[in-house]
N, C-alpha and C positions, 0 to 999 in steps of 0.2 A: 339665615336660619337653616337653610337644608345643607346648606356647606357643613354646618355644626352638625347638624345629623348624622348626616354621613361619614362624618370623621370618629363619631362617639362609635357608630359601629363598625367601622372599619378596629377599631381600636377591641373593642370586646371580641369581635372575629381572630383576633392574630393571637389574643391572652387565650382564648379557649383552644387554638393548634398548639401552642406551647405548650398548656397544660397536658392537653393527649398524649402530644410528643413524650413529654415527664413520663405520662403514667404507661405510654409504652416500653423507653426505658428500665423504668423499675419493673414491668413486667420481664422482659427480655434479662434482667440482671437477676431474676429470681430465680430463670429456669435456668442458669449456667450451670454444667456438670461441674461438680469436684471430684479428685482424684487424689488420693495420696499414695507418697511414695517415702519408705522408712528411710533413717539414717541412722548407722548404729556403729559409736564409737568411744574413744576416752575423750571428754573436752579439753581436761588439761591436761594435756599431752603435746609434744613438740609438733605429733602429726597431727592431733584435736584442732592443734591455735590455727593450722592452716588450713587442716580441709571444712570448720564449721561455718567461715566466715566463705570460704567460695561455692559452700552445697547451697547456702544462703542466697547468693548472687546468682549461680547457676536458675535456682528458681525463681526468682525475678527477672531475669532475664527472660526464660522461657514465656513466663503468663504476659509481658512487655511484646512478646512477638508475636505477629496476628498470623504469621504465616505455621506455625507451630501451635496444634491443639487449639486450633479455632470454638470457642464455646465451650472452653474446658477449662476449669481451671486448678494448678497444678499445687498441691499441699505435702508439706516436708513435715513427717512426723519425728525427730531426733531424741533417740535416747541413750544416755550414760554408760557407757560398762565400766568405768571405773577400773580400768587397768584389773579386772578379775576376771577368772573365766568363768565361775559361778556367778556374780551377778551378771555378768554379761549374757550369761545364758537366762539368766530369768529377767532381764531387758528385752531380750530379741523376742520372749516366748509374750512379752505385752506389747511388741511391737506388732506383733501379728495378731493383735484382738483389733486395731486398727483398718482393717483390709484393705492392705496395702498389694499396689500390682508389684512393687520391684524393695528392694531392700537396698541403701547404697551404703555397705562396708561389709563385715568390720575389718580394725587395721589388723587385731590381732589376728593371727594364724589359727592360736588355738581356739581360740569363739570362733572360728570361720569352721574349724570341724566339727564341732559340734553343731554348729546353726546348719551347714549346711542337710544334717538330715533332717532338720525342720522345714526348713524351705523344701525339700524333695517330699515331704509329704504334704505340703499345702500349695504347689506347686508355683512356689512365687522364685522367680529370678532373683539370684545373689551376685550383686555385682559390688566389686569389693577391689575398693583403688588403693590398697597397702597390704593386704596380704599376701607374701610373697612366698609361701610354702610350695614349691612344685609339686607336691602330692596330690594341692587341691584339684589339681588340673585331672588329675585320673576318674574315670569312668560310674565311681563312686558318687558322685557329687554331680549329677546332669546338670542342676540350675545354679551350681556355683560359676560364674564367669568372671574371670582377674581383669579392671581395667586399668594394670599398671604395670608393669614389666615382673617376670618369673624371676625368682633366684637360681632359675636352672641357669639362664642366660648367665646373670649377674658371678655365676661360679665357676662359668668356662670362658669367662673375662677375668677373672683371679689366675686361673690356670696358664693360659697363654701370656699374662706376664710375666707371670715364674719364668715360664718355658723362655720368655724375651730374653729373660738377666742371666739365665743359665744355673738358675738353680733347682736343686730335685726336694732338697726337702723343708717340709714347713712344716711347721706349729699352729694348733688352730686354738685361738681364745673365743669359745663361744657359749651364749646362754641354753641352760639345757631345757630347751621347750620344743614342741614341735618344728617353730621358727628354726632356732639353730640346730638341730638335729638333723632336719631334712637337709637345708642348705650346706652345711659339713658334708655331706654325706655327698650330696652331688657334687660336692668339690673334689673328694678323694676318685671319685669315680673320673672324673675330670683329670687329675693329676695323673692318674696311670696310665692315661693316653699318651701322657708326654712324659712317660717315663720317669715318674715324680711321686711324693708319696708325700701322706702326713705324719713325720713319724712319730708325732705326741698330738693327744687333744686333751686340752685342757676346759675342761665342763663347768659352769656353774649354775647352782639354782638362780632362776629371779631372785631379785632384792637379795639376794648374798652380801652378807656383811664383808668388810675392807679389810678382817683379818684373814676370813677364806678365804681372798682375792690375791692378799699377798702370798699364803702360804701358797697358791695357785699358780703363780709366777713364779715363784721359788722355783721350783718345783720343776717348772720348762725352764728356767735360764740354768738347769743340768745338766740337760742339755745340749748336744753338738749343735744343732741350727739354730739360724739369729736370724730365721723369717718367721714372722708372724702374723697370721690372718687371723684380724678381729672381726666376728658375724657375733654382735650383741644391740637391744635395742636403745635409740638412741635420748632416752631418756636416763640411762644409766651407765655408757657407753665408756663417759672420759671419767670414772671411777679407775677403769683398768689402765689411761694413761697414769693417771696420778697418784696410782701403786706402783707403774713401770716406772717414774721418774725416780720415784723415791729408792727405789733399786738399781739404779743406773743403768736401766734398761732401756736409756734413748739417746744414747752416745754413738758415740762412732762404732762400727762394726754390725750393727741391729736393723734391721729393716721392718717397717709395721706395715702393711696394707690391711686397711679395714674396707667395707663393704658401704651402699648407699648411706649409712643410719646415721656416718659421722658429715658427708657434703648437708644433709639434711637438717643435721644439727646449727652448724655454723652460718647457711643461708638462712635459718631463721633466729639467728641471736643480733639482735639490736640492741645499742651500738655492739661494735667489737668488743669482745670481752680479753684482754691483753693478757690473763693468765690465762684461762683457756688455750692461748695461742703457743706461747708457750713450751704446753704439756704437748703439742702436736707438731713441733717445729721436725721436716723431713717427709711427714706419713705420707704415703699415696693411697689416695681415695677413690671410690667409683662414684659415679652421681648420673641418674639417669638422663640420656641425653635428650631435651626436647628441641629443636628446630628451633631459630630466632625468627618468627612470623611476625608480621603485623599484630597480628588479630593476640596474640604473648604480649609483644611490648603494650598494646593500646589495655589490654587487662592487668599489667603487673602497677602502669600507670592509675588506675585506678584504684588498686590496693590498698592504698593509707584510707583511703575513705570506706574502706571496707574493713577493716583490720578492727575498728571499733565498737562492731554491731554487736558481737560479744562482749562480754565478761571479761577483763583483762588484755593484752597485748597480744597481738598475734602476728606470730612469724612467717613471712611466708616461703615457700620451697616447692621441689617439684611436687609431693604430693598433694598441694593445693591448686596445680593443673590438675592430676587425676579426678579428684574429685568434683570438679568442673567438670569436666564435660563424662563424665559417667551420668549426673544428673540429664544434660544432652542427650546423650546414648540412650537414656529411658524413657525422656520426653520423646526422640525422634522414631525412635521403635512402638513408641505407644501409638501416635500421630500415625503412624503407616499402620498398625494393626487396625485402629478402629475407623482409617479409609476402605482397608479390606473388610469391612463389615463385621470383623470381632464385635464381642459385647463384653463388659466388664460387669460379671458376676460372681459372686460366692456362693455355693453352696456349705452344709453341714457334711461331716467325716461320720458317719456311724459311728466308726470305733473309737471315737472321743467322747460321744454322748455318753456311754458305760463307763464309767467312774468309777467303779466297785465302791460304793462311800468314801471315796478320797473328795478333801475341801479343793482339788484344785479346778479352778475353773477353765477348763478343758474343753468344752466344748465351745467356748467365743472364737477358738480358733477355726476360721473356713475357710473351706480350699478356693484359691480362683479356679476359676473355670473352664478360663480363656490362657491358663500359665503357660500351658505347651507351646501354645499356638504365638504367644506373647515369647516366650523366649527363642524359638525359630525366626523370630522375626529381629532379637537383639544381635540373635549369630550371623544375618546375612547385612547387618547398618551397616554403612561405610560413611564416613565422613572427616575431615579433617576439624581437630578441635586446637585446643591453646596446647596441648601437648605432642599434637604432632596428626598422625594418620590413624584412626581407631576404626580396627579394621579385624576380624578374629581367624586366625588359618584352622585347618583343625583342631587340632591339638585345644582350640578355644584358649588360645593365648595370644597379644597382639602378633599382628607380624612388624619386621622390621625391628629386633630390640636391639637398643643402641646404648653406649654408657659413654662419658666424658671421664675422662682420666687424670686427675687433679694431683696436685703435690703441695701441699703446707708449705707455706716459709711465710714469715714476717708475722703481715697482718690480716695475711688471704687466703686466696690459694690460687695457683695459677694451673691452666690446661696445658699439661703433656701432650696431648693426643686424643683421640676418641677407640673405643672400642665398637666392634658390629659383625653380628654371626653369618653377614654378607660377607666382608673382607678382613676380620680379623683389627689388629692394631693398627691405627693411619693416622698422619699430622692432616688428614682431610676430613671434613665431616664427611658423617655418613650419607646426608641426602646430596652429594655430589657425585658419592661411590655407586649410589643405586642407580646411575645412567651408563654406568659402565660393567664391563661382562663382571662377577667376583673373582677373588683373588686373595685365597689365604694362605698360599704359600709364604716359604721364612723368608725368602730375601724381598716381601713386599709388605712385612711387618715395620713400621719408622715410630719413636716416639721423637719427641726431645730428650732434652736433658733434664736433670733430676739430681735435688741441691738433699742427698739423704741426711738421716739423721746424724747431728754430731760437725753438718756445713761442710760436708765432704761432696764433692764430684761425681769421682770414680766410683764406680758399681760395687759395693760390700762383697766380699765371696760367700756371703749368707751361711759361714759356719766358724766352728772354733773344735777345739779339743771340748768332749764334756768336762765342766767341773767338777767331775767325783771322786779326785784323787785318784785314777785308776789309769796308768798308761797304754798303750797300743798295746794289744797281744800278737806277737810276730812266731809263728812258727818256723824252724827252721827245718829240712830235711837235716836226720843225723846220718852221713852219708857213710860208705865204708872206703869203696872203691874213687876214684878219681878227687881226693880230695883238695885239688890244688884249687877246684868250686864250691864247696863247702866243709868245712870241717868244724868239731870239737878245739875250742881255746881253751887253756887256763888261764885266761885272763881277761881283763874285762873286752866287749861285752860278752865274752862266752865261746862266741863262734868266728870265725875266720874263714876267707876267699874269697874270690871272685865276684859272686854276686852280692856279698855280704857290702865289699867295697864300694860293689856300682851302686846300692842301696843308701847305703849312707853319705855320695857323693850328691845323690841326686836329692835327697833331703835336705840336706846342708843349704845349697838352692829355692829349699820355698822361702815364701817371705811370713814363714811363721814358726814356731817352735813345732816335734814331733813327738812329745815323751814315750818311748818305747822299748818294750824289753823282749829279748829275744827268747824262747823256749826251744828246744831239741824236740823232735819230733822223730822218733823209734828206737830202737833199741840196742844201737850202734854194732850189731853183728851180722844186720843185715840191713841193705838199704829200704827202704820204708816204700811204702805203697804209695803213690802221685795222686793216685785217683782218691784216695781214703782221706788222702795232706786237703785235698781241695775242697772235700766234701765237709769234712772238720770246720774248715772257716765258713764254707755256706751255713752250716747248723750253727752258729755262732761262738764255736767253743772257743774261737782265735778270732781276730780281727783282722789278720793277713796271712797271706806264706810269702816269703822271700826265698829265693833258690833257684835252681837250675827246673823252673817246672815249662813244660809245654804248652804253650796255647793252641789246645784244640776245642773240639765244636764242642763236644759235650760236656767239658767244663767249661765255657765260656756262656752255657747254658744256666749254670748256677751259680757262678761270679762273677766279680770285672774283673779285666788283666789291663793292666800296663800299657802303652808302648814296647813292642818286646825291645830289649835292649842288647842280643844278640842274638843271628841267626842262626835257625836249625833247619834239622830236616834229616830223614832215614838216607843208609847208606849201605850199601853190603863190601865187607872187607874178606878178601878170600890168599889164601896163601897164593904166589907168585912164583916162575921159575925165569929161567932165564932162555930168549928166545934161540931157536936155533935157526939160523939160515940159509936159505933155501938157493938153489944151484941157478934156478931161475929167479934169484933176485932182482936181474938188470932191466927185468920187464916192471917189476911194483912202482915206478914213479909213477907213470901213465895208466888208466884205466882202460880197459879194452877199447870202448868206444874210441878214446882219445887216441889210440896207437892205427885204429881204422882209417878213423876220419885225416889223421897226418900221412900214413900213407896214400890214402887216396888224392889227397893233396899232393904230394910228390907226383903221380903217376898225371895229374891234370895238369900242372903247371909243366913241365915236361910235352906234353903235347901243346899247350897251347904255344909256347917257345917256340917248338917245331912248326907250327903252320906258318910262325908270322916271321922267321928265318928262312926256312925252305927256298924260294924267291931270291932272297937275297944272298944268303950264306953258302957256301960249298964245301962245307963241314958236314952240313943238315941235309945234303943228297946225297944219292948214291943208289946201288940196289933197295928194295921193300926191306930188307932182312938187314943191310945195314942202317936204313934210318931207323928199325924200332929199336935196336940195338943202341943205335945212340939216344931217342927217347930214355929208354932207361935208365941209360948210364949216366945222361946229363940229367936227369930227375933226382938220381941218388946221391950224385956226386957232389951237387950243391948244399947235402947236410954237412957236408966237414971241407964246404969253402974250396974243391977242388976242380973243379969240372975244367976242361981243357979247352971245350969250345969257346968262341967267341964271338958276342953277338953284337951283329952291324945293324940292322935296323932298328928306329927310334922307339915302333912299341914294344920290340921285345925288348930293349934294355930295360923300359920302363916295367913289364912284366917281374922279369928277371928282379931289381932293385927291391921292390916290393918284398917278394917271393926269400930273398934274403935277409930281408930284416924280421920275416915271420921264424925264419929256420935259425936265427939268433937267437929268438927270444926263446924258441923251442929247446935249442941246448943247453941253455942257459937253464932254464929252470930244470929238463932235465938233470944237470950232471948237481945241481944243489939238492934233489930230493936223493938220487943214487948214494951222495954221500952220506946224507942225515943217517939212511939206511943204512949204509956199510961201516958206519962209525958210530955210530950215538947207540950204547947199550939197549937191549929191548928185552920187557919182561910180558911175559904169557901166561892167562891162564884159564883154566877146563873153566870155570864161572864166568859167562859175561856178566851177568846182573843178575837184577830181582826175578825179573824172567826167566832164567834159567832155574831159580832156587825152587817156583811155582810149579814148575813142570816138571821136577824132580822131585824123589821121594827121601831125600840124602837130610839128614837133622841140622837143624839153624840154630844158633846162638843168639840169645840175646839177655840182653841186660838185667839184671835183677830190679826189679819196681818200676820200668821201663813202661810209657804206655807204646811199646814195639808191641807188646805180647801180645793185645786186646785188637791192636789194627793190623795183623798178619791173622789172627783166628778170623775174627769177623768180617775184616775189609776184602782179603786178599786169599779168603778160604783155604787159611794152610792149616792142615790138621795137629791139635794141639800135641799128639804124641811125638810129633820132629821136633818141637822145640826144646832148648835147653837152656835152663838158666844160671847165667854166668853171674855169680855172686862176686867174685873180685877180678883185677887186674890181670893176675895170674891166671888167673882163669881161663882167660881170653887165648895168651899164647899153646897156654898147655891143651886146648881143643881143638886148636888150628893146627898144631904139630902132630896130635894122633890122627887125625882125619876122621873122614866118615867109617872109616874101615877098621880102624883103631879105637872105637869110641870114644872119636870127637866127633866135629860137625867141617860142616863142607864148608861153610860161608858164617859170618854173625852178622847182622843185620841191629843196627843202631843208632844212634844221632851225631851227627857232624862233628859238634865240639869234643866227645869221648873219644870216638876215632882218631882223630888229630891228634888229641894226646897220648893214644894206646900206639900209633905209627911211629909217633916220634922217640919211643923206647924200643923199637922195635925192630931197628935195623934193616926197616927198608926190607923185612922181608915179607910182608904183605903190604898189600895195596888195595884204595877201593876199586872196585869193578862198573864200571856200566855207570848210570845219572844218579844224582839223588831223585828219588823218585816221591819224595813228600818236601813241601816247602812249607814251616813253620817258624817259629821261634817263642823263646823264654822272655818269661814276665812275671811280674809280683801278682800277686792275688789278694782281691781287696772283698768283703760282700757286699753282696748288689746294690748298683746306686750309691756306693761310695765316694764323695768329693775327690777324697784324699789318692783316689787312683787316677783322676783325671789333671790332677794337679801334677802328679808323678810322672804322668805320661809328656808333659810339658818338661817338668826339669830332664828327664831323659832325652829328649829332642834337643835340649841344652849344648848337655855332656857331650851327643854325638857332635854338633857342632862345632863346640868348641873346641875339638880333639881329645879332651878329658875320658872318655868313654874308651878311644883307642890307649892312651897311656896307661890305663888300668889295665887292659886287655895284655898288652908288653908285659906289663910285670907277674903277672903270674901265669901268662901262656905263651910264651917262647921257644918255639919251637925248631928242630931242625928238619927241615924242606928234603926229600929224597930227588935227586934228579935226573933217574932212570926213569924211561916212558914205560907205562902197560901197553903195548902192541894188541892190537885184535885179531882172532886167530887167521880169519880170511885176510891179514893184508889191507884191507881197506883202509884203514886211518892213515892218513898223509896219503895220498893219491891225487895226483892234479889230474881233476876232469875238463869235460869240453868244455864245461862253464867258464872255467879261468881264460879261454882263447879262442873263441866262438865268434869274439870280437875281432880279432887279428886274420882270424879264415874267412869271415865276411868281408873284410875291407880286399885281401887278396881275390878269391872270387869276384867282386866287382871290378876288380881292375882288369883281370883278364878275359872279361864278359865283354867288356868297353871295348879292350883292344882289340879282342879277335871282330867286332861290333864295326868297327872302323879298319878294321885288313879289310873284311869284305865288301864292305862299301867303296875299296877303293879299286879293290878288284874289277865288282861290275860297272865302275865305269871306264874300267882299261876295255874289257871285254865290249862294250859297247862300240866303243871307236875301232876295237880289232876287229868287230864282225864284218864280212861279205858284202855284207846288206848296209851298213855301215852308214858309205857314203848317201847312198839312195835316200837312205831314211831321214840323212839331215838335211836334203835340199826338201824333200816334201813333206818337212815336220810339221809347217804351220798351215799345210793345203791340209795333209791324210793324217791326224794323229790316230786314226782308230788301222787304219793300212801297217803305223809305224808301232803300235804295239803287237799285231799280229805277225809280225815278221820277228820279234825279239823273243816272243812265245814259242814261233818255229823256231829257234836256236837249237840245237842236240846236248844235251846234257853233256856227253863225252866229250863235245869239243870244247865244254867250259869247263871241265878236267881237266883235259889235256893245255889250257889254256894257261889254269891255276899253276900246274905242274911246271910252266919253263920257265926260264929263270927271268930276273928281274930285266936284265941288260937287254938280253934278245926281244922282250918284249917293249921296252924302249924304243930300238933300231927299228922294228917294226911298226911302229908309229909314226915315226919320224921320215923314216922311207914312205908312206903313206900320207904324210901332208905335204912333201916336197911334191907326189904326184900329182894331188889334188889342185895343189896351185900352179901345177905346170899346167893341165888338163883345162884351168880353170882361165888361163893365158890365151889357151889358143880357143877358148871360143870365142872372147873378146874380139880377135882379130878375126874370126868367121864373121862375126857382124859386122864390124867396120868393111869390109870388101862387099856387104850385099849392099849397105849403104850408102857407099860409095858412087858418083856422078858414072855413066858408062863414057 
């Protein structure tokens, strides 16, 4: 019985902690904070189906985790814009009667400029994972914050692929909203970096009907470029393919790249849609790049269970990352504001309260209170979400934007490469590249390959002729003078010469048609102005100039040229006489130095002969007066292979040997330059060069439309009243004949190729003077940014290769060669200096260093054995060496003069006489000791 008792209460005891337990729970569940946080976007939208099913999961996930907004719990208020920017404005204005701490969208642009001065006066953070306007990001908008990559990125990843393929100009197909306005605009800015431009944009309003569309395209396939960048949204996006197909705008020759709208499109279409595919077989796409994480795969795997929480199918793409963890980014900034003891309050706006009798209910909207302090706290979150690093630089844009680089074909699309404003274009992802230093240089830009439109390879050259019926306007210089480079034809095309031919050779060579027509450019009675011809096609009155025009700075300043296809360069040509010859000819082979340094030569080798014969020879002694005497004579006499002496010792032969092979080569070149001199005609004249014309006040000739005239005033500050301008051929002789003194000119100064052909009529009686003192050449002239000049400059590189370039050149400039030399008035030209034999007197000087090196060495050891002291020294060399050096110190200088001085033999016998003693002397002490040793 008490067993039962006790178990009845044991039992009522454990139902009454339960019960408490409960009612403490539901106490505890009552006072949980809620918080709401708006979502403001289109639902049925390509970007709706994906970011409303993940801002959904986002928040479930968050109130799922206890470590995040402990006792808080997290409310998504989502409302419509319905693809308008007025309802979307009067959505966002009832989304904020809600008081909400954070806003997450919207996708459009244009509701993001407008909401964002709502939220800057209600001070709630905008965080907006598809709005990709760069503008947003300006200093206008403090609590608009992008959590999804700029269009600024996304359009200097457009850019640098142009700049990959090598093309400069494009076409832009884009919707005209703030969206594509702003991103256009940062493209073009973008393309002038790399020297690139957009030379058509083709605008359309939203919802533009499919016949403005076509007439839209019409309209660019006019056309020269066949690159096209489409920035439209992608809900209406492949309207613009399937007016290009219908146009035969996506065949071979065409290039499209569009922007993220269309990767975003296709990753949310389930299954594949096989026409679709299609209409995009070729395009290269951007698509934002997110990192292949875990925590990506372990969410995209959960997607189908997600995809049905709404209304309809939903695709999913990268903006269903963004919008994922932007919910994150607001939960996790909220979680650390209200650890830092924030408070989440609203207050009323005053100036909403005053209504002046308007029905709008203006005043339910209230500011947080905590906004500032709540969005300082979103700019400093870091964390890694399903899209990668979400992280804000200043600028309040992520850091590290990255994009994947896609190509259509089949049924997909397959990755090229990735792009990233770390390193540019790479077959590497980006978060490999960020462990290493950047590197955006060109030769570390790599894609793949790329199957373009039309199932072609090779790289499109991204133009064509426009199709307006209109061909090339080609100006030509009407020249008067030197016509054998351009002139007037009566027959087709008009004009004839030289460069007319190299022009039409080098065209012939592209791999495309040129339709073009040539025009005369002045007034054929005098040659035309260069600077005015170039300036013409930059203002676009002509499309080119073909001619004998110069490439210099300042027109290269406002056109492209060519490859020059023949060299130029200024010249001064000045009348000639014929040299007279001077009495002391026989000296101009050699420079003075060289006539010094040869005789000093003779007068050394001469004595060194002497020292190392003297000894031996009996030619080489005699009185003081006759051995210098024979110095001399034998020094001199071995220029012309005479000399009478004969040398018996080994180093002087060797000396000697030398010594004559340098005085070979000496006469030898000698007597070839003497003759060049006393035979070969020389012409002279008072002009060395340009230098002279400078320092002079005598009048200069030059060319009529020449730019000589502009770089002698400006460059070379010759005052404009010396010059003259030579309108013809004629010209030229009949001012060189009167002279300065006659009213002509001293010199003309002009281009290379005119010269040549004014010389070769000219009978060799002028000649240029001094260097060309400018190196330039002649080229076509294209305006800026012109394809069709860079292709020119390739078939030119052609011609010269292939000698084609030279065979043109033959036929209409054949010249005859004058082959009198201009002589310099000093002499100087053709002069063999030291440098030519500097070799030959080093090698001699060494030889006779050596050998007089080794006479004296063999001297002092003759001298050794001849001394006095001699003997003494060698018997107590290895007792006294310091005794046996001081005795060879006491030697007399004159007796090792007079030593050197006798002749070899004498000194012989005297040595010899000197060991026959030593070993007699050496005998009898031998026998001195054997007699003490001896028994008595």
């Amino acid at each position: 019985m008490t067993r039962r008792l006790l178990l009845l209460l044991f039992c009522m005891w454990v139902r009454m902690e339960v019960m408490e337990g409960a009612g403490k729970d539901e106490n505890s569940s009552s006072i949980l904070r809620s918080v709401n946080i708006g979502a403001l976007f289109t639902v049925d939208s390509v970007i709706g189906r994906a970011a409303g099913p993940a801002i959904a999961a986002a928040v479930d996930d968050v109130n799922s985790d206890p470590t995040i907004l402990p006792g808080t719990k997290l409310n998504s208020v989502i409302h419509d814009t319905n693809c308008s920017g007025f309802l979307g404005t009067v959505e966002a204005l009832q989304l904020m009667e809600n008081e909400v701490v954070a806003a997450i969208g919207p996708q459009s642009s244009g509701i993001a400029h407008v909401i964002s001065h709502v939220v800057n006066e209600l001070n709630v953070p905008l965080l907006s994972f598809a709005a990709t306007d760069p503008t947003l990001s300006s200093m206008q908008y403090p609590y608009f914050l992008r959590t999804t990559q700029s269009d600024l990125y996304q359009m200097y990843a457009v850019a640098d692929l142009i700049d990959y393929y090598g093309w400069r100009d494009v076409i832009a197909v884009y919707v005209d909203d703030d969206y594509g306005r702003s991103g256009i605009s940062v493209l073009g800015d973008a393309l002038a970096k790399k020297r690139a431009k957009i030379s058509y944009k083709a605008a359309f309003t939203p919802g533009a009907s499919i016949s403005t569309i076509n007439d839209l395209l019409v309209s660019a396939n006019l056309m020269e470029s066949r690159i096209f960048v489409v920035h439209v949204n992608p809900d209406s996006g492949l309207t613009i393919f399937s007016v290009a197909k219908s146009l035969g705008m996506t065949g071979k020759g065409y290039v499209w790249i569009t922007t993220d709208w269309l990767p975003s499109l296709l990753d949310s279409t389930e299954p594949v849609d096989l026409d679709k595919m299609n209409l995009l077989q070729g395009v290269v796409a951007l698509r934002h790049h997110t990192p292949d994480t875990d925590v990506k795969k372990k969410f995209m795997s959960r997607w189908n269970n997600l995809k049905y929480k709404e209304s309809g199918p939903a695709g999913f793409n990268s903006y269903a990352l963004y919008a994922y963890d932007s919910v994150w980014l607001a939960a996790r900034a909220l979680d650390t504001y209200l650890n830092e003891g924030g408070n989440i309050s609203f207050s009323d706006d005053p100036r909403l309260n005053d209504t002046s009798g308007s029905r709008l209910n203006l005043s339910s909207l209230r500011i947080f209170d905590g906004g500032q302090r709540y969005l300082q706290t979103l700019m400093r979150t870091n964390f890694t979400g399903l899209s990668g690093e979400v992280r804000f630089g200043p600028d309040k844009n992520l850091v590290h934007p990255a994009y994947d680089v896609l190509n259509v074909g089949g049924t997909g699309m397959r990755r090229i490469g990735y792009w990233s404003n770390y390193s540019g274009l790479s077959v590497v992802a980006p978060e490999i590249l960020y462990t290493k230093p950047p590197n955006t240089s060109t030769s570390n830009q790599h894609l793949y390959s790329v199957i373009w439109p039309g199932e072609v390879a090779t790289t499109p050259q991204g133009w064509v002729f426009p199709n307006n019926g209109r061909p090339l306007r080609i100006a030509v210089p009407y020249r008067v003078s030197y016509t054998e480079f351009l002139a007037k034809d009566s027959h087709s095309p008009g004009v004839k010469g030289y460069c007319i031919d190299v022009f039409e050779a080098a065209v012939n060579l592209l791999p495309y048609p040129v339709p073009h027509t040539y025009i005369l450019y002045g007034d054929g009675k005098r040659n035309p102005d260069y600077n005015d011809l170039v300036q013409q096609v930059a203002l676009n009155n002509y499309d080119a100039a073909v001619g004998d025009i110069t490439i210099i700075t300042n027109r290269t300043k406002i056109v492209d040229f060519t490859q020059p296809y023949m060299e130029s360069g200024l010249v001064v040509v000045a009348p000639v006489q014929k040299a007279k010859l001077s009495p002391w000819a026989f000296l101009k082979p050699f420079t003075i130095k060289m006539w010094c340094v040869t005789g000093g030569f003779f007068l050394f080798v001469g004595a060194v002969v002497w020292i190392l014969e003297h000894r031996f020879n009996q030619e080489f002694r005699g009185s003081p007066s006759h051995q210098l005497i024979t110095i001399f004579w034998f020094s001199f006499s071995t220029m012309f292979f005479s000399h009478r002496e004969n040398t018996v010792s080994a180093l002087g032969r060797l000396v000697l040997i030398i010594w004559l092979f340098v005085v070979l080569i000496i006469n030898s070149s000698y007597t070839a330059s003497l003759t060049s001199i006393l035979t070969v005609q020389q012409l002279t004249s008072r002009i060395d060069g340009i230098d002279t014309l400078i320092s002079s006040t005598e009048p200069i000739g030059v060319q009529d439309g020449s730019f000589a005239w502009n770089y002698l005033i400006n460059e070379l500050n010759i005052a404009e009243s010396r010059l003259v301008v030579l309108k013809s051929q004629e010209d030229y002789s009949r001012v060189l004949q009167l002279g300065p003194k006659g009213g002509g000119v001293a010199a003309i100064v002009d281009e290379l190729p005119y010269i040549e052909s004014f010389l070769s009529r000219a009978n060799c009686v002028y000649r240029t003077v001094g260097q060309e003192f400018t190196k330039s050449g002649w080229g076509f002239a294209f305006q800026r940014d012109s394809p069709l000049a860079i292709d020119l400059s390739t078939t030119i590189l052609q011609l010269s290769e292939n000698g084609d370039l030279q065979k043109i050149h033959n036929k209409w400039m054949t010249y005859n060669q004058c082959s009198i030399q201009l002589s310099d008035d000093d002499g100087s030209s053709g002069q063999l200096s030291l440098k030519s034999f500097w070799g030959l007197f080093l090698i001699c000087g060494i030889a006779c260093v050596l050998a007089l090196i080794m006479f004296f060495y063999r001297v002092c050891c003759q001298y050794r054995r001849f001394s006095p002291d001699g003997e003494e020294n060698v018997e107590v060399e290895e007792i006294e060496p310091a005794r046996r050096r001081r005795t060879l110190r006491s030697s007399s200088f004159k007796d090792l003069i007079d030593f050197i001085d006798r002749r070899e033999a004498e000194i012989k016998e005297i040595l010899k006489r000197k060991n026959s003693d030593n070993k007699q002397h050496a005998g009898q002490s031998s026998d001195g000791h054997s007699n003490v040793n001896s028994p008595a």
